[in-house]
N, C-alpha and C positions, 0 to 999 in steps of 0.2 A: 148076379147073372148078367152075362155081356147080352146086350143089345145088336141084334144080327145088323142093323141099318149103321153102325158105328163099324161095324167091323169093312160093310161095304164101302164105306165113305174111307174108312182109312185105311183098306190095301188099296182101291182104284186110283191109278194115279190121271186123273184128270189134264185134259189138254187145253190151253188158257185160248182163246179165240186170239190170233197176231195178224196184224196185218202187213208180214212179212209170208204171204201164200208162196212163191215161187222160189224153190230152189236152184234151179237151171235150164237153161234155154239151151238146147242141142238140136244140132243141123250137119248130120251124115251123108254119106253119099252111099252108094248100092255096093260098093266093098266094106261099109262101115265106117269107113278112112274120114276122120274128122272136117268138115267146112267150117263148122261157125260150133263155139262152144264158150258159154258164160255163166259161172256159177255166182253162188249170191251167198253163199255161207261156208263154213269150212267143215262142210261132211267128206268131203275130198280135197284136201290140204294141196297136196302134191298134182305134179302134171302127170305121175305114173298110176297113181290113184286113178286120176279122172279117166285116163286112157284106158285101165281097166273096166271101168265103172259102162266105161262107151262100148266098150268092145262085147261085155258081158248083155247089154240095155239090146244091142244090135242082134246078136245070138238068139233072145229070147224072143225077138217082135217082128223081123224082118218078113219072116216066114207065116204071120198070122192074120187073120182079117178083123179080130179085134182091137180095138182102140185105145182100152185101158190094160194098164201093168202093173201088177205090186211086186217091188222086187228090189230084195237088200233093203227091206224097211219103208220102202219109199213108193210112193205112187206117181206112176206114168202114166200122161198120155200122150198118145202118137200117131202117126198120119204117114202116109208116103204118097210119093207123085214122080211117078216118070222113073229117073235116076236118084232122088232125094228124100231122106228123111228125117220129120220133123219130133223131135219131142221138149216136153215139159215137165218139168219134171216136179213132186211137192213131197210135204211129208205123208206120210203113214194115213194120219186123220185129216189130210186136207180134201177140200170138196172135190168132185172131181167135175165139177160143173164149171169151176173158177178156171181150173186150169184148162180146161175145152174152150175157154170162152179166147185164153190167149193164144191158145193155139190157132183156134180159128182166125183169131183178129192177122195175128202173125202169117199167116196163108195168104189170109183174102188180100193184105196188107201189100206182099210182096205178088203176086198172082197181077193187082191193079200195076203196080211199079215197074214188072216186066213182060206189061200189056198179054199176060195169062199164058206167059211161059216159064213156066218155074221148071227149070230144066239146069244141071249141075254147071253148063257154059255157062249160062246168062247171071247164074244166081254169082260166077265168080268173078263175072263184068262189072259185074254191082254190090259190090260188097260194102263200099261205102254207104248204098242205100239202105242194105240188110243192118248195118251196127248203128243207122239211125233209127230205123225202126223200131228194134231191139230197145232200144233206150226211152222210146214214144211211148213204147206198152210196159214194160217196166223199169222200176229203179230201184235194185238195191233190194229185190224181190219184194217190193211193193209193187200191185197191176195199178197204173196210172191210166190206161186206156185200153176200151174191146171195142173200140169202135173203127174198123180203116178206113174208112171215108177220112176221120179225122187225121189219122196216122200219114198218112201219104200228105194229107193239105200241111201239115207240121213238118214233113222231111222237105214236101216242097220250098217252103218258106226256108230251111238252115242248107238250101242250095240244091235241088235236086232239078234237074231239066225239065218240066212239067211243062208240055204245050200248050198254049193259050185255050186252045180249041178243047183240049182236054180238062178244062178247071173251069168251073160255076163263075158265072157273071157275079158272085160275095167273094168268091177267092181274087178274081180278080181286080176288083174294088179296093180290098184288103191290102194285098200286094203292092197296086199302084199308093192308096194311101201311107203306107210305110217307107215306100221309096220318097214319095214327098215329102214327108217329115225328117226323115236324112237329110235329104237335097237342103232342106231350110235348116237344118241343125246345121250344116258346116259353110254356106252363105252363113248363115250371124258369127259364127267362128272367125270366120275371116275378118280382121279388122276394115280394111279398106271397102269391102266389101258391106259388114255393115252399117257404116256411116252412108255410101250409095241407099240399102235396104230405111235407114231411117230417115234420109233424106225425104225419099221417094212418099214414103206414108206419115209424112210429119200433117200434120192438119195445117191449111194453109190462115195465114194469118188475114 
C-alpha cells in the first residue's frame, strides 16, 4: 500500500529558499513607454520579450489601485506617482513583503535624491542617480539594501551633488575623512614630495 505522505512529497515540487529574490526592476512612464528596465535572470532573453513582458505588466496595473500582481507566473509589485511607474518584479513563491520593501526603498530613495519630485522630467535629469541606486538595493537580484537613508549617503559618496547642509554631521565627517586619506595617499606617491613628508616627521635627533 502506497503511503499517501510519499505520494505528497513526490509530486510537490518544492521551492528551495534563494537568495536571488529579484527578478527585475522596471520604471515606465504613463504611455508604458520604457525609462529604466533591468532584469537579473533570463525569463526574458530578448529586448522583444521584455518589451512585451512591459507592455502586457502596464495593461494589466496602470488602471488599478492595487499593489500586487501575478502575472505570466510571476509576482509584481507596483506603485505609481505623478507620470511614473514603478515595478518589481519576483517569482511566483517569492515573498511579496521583500519585494515591497525594494520597492519602497527604490521610491523613498529617489523621492530624497530629487528633493520629492519624482516626476518623468526629473527622473530623466537624473538618470545617472537612478542606475546608482539601482545597484545600492540590488545586485545581480540579490537585495543588498531597503534602507534610503543609506542608499543616497552611497550614491553620494560614488559622485552625486549632495549639499552639505543636506547630509548629517557622520556623512560629513566620513566624506572629509576619505578625502584626507586620498590627499595623503598621493603626497606619499609623490617621490619628492615624500622625502619633504619624511623629513618633516622624522624625530629629531
Amino acid at each position: 500500500m502506497c503511503n499517501p505522505f510519499t505520494q505528497l512529497w513526490g509530486s510537490a515540487k518544492l521551492e528551495e529558499p534563494s537568495l536571488y529574490t529579484v527578478k527585475a526592476v522596471l520604471i515606465l512612464d504613463n504611455d508604458g513607454e520604457r525609462l529604466y528596465a533591468k532584469y537579473y535572470d533570463d525569463t526574458y532573453p530578448s529586448v522583444k520579450e521584455q518589451k512585451a513582458f512591459e507592455k502586457n505588466i502596464f495593461s494589466k496595473t496602470h488602471r488599478t489601485d492595487s499593489e500586487i500582481a501575478l502575472l505570466e507566473g510571476l509576482t509584481v509589485v507596483y506603485k505609481s506617482n505623478i507620470d511614473l511607474f514603478f515595478y518589481v518584479v519576483g517569482s511566483s513563491h517569492e515573498n511579496e513583503l521583500m519585494l515591497m520593501a525594494v520597492l519602497n526603498c527604490l521610491f523613498d530613495s529617489l523621492s530624497q535624491m530629487l528633493r520629492k519630485n519624482v516626476e518623468r522630467r526629473a527622473l530623466l535629469e537624473n538618470m545617472e542617480g537612478l542606475f546608482l541606486a539601482v545597484d545600492e538595493i540590488v545586485d545581480g537580484g540579490v537585495i543588498l539594501e531597503s534602507d534610503p537613508q543609506q542608499v543616497v549617503y552611497r550614491v553620494a559618496l560614488r559622485g552625486e551633488d549632495v549639499p552639505y547642509s543636506e547630509q548629517t554631521v557622520t556623512q560629513v565627517s566620513t566624506t572629509a575623512l576619505v578625502t584626507s586619506f586620498i590627499s595623503a595617499y598621493y603626497i606619499v606617491q609623490c617621490g619628492s614630495c615624500a622625502i619633504t613628508l619624511f623629513t618633516l616627521y622624522s624625530p629629531e635627533t
